[in-house]
C-alpha positions in Angstrom: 0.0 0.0 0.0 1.4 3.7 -0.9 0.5 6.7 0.9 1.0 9.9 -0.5 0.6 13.3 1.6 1.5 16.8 1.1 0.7 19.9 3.4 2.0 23.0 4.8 5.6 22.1 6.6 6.2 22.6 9.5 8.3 21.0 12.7 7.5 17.4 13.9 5.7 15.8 10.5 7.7 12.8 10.1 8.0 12.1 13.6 3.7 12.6 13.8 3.6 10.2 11.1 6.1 7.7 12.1 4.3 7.3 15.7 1.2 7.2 14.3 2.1 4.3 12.2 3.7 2.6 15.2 0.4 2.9 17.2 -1.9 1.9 14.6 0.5 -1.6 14.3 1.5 -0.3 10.7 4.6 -1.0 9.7 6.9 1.2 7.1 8.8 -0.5 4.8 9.8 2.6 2.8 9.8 6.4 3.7 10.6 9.2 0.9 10.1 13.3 1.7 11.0 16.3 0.6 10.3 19.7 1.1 9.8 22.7 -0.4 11.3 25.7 1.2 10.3 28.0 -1.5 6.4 27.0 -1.3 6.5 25.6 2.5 5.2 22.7 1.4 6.1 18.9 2.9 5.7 15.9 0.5 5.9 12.5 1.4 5.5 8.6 0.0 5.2 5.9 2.5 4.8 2.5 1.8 3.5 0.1 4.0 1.5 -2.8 5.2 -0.7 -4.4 8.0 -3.0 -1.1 7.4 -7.1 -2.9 7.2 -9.1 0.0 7.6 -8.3 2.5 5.1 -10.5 5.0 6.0 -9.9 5.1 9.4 -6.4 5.4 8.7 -7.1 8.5 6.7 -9.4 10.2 10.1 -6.3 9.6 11.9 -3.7 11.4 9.8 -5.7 14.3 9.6 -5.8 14.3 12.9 -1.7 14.7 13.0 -1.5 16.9 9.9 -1.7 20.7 9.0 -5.5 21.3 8.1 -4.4 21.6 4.6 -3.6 17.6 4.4 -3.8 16.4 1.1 -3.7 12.3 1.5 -4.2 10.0 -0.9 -4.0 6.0 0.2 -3.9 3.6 -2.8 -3.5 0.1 -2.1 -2.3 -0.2 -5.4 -4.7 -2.4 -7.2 -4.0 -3.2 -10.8 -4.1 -0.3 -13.1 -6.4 -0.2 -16.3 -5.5 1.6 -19.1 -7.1 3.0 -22.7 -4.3 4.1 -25.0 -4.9 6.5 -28.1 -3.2 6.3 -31.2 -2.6 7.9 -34.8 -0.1 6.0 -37.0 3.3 5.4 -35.2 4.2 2.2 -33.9 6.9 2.7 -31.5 5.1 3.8 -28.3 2.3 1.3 -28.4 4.5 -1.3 -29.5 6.4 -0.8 -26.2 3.2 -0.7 -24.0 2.0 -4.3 -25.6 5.0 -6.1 -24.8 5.2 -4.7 -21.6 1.3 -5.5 -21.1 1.8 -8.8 -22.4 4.6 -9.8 -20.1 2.8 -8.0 -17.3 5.9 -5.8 -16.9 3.7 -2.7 -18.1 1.9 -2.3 -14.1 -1.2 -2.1 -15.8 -3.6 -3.6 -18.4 -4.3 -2.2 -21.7 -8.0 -2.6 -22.3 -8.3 -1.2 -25.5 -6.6 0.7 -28.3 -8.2 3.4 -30.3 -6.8 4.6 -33.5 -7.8 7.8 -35.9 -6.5 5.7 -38.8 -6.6 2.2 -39.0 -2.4 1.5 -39.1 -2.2 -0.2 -35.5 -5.1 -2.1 -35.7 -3.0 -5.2 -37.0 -0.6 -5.1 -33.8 -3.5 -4.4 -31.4 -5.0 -7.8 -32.8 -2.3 -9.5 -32.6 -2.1 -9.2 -28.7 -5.5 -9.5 -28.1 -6.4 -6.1 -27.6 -9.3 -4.7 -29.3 -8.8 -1.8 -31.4 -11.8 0.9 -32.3 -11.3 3.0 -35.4 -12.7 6.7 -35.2 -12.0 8.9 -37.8 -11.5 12.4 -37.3 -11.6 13.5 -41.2 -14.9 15.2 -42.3 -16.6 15.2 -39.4 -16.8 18.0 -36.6 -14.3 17.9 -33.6 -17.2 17.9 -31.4 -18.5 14.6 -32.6 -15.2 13.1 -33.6 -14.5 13.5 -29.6 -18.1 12.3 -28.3 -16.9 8.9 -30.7 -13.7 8.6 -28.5 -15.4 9.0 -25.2 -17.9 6.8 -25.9 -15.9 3.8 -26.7 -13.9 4.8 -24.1 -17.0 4.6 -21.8 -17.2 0.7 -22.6 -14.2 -0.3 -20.5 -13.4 0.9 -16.3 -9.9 2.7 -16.8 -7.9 5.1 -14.6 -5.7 6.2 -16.8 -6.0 7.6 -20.3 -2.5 7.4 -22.4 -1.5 9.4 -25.5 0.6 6.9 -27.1 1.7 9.6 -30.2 -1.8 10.2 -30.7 -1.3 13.0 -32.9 -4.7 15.4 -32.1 -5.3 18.0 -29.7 -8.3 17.4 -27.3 -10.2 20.0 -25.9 -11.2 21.0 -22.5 -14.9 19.8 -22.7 -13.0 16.0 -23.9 -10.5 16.0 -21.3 -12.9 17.1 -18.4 -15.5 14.1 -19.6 -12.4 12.0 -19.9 -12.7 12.1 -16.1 -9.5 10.3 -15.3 -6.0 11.6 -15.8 -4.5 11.4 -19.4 -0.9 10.9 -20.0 1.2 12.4 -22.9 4.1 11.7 -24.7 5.4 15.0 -26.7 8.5 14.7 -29.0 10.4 17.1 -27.5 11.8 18.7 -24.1 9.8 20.7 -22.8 9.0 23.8 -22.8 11.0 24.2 -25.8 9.2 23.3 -29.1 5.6 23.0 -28.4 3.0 21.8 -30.7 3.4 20.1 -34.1 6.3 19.5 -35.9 9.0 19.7 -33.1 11.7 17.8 -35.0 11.8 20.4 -37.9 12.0 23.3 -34.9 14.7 21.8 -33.5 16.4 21.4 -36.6 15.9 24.9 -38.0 17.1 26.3 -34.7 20.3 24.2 -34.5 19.9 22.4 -31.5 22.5 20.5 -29.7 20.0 18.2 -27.9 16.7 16.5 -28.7 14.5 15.1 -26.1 11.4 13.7 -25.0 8.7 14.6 -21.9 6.0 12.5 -20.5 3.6 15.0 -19.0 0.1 15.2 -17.7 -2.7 16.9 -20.2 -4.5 19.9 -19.4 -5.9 22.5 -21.0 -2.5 24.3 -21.9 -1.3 22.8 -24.7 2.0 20.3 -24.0 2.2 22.6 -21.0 0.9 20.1 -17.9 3.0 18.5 -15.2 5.9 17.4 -16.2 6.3 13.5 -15.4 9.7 12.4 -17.0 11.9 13.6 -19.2 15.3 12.2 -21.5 17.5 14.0 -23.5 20.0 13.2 -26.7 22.7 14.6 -27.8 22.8 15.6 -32.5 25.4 17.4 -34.0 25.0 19.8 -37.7 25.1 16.3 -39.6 21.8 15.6 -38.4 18.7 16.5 -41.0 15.5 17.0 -39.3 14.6 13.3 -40.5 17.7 11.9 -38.6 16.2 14.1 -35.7 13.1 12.1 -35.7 14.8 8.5 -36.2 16.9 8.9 -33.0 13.8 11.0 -31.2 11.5 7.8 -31.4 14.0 5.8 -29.3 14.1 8.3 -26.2 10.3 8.7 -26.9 9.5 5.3 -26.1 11.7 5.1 -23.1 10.5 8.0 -22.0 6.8 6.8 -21.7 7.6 3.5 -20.3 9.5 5.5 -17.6 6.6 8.0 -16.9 4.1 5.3 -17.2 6.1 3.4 -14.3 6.2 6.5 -12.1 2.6 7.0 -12.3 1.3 3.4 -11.9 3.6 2.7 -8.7 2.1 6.1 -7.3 5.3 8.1 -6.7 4.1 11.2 -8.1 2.9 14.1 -6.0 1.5 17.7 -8.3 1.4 20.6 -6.7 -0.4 23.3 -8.7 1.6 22.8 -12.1 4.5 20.8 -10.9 5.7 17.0 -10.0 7.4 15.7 -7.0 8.2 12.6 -8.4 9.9 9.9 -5.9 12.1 7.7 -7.9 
């Protein structure tokens, strides 16, 4: 079980914590803080067991925190997952072998493409894969398609696996579970389409990749994980985008980890992330 709490800092929180855990016969197997002297603001990931009333366990840490408590208990069930698509391979093909040899920490449910290229590979691991176009039709519809065969599985956790549309805040606040991007570039630098040729036109040095949360600010939510390469003046923007789809899919595997084993904390636009 994981337990993840932020609040106001302020003298005597890990020792409040620790001999609460003590009294309630809890024991804590793993302890992580940090805090942030800018913000005043205590973070902390616990993990432990022998806890068998949850939300009793709750009453009594608000009872030992600031009022401002923030606490989150997950006992870490297994994760379930709908992943959206467009046409490249690389990220998905990552998360299927992963959710094949149950390495991912979750279970795909379902793939759903705006064109048809991945429907092959989503077969062929047994995942079913919904086509919805987003030509000719209006956005407003082409999103109502995705959230309602999205609607047909329980997930709690929506992942953008190079799923190359922008989704608008009515989609992502009836999405009503956190969505998880992967953008071709480190951000903040190069935002929106067509990052590769940006980076190649301005010269770059390094390439990257970030995992981050979506919100209503384009490729500008909480930052989950990032990786960075370095390229040289030999490099055309194509060679950019060769060597960018490697980091890109170990980027998302690594975000994907951090967020399915809980050891990520936001705090107004920013991660702590407990690695």
């Amino acid at each position: 079980m994981v337990i993840l709490i932020q609040c106001k800092d302020q003298v005597g929180l890990v020792a409040a914590i620790s001999t609460l855990m003590a009294k309630e016969q809890i024991n804590i197997t793993s302890m992580r803080e940090h805090v942030d002297t800018v913000a005043c603001r205590f973070f902390v990931r616990l993990v432990v067991n022998g806890c068998s009333n949850i939300p009793l366990l709750e009453t009594r840490l608000k009872e030992v925190l600031p009022a401002d408590a923030e606490i989150n208990v997950h006992p870490l069930p297994a994760k379930k997952i709908a992943v959206l698509v467009t046409k490249d391979h690389h990220c998905l093909s990552d998360i299927l072998i992963r959710n094949h040899f149950k390495t991912l920490g979750a279970t795909v449910q379902c793939v759903i493409g705006n064109h048809k290229n991945l429907e092959e590979i989503s077969t062929r691991f047994n995942i079913p894969f919904h086509f919805i176009s987003h030509e000719n039709i209006d956005k407003d519809i082409f999103e109502n398609e995705l959230l309602s065969s999205i609607a047909k599985y329980e997930i709690h956790y929506l992942v953008l696996a190079k799923f190359m549309r922008i989704l608008s805040p009515s989609f992502i606040e009836k999405a009503a579970v956190p969505i998880i991007n992967i953008h071709h570039s480190f951000l903040p630098a190069f935002i929106g389409a067509n990052p590769y040729r940006q980076a190649y036109e301005r010269g770059v040095k390094l390439i990257g990749a970030t995992a981050h949360f979506v919100t209503n600010q384009l490729d500008e939510g909480p930052i989950i994980a990032q990786q960075i390469i370095p390229v040289d003046h030999s490099f055309t923007s194509a060679d950019m985008m060769k060597a960018g789809k490697e980091i890109e899919t170990a980027v998302m595997a690594k975000g994907l980890q951090l967020v399915f084993e809980e050891r990520i904390l936001l705090y107004k636009n920013k991660t702590v992330v407990f690695e």
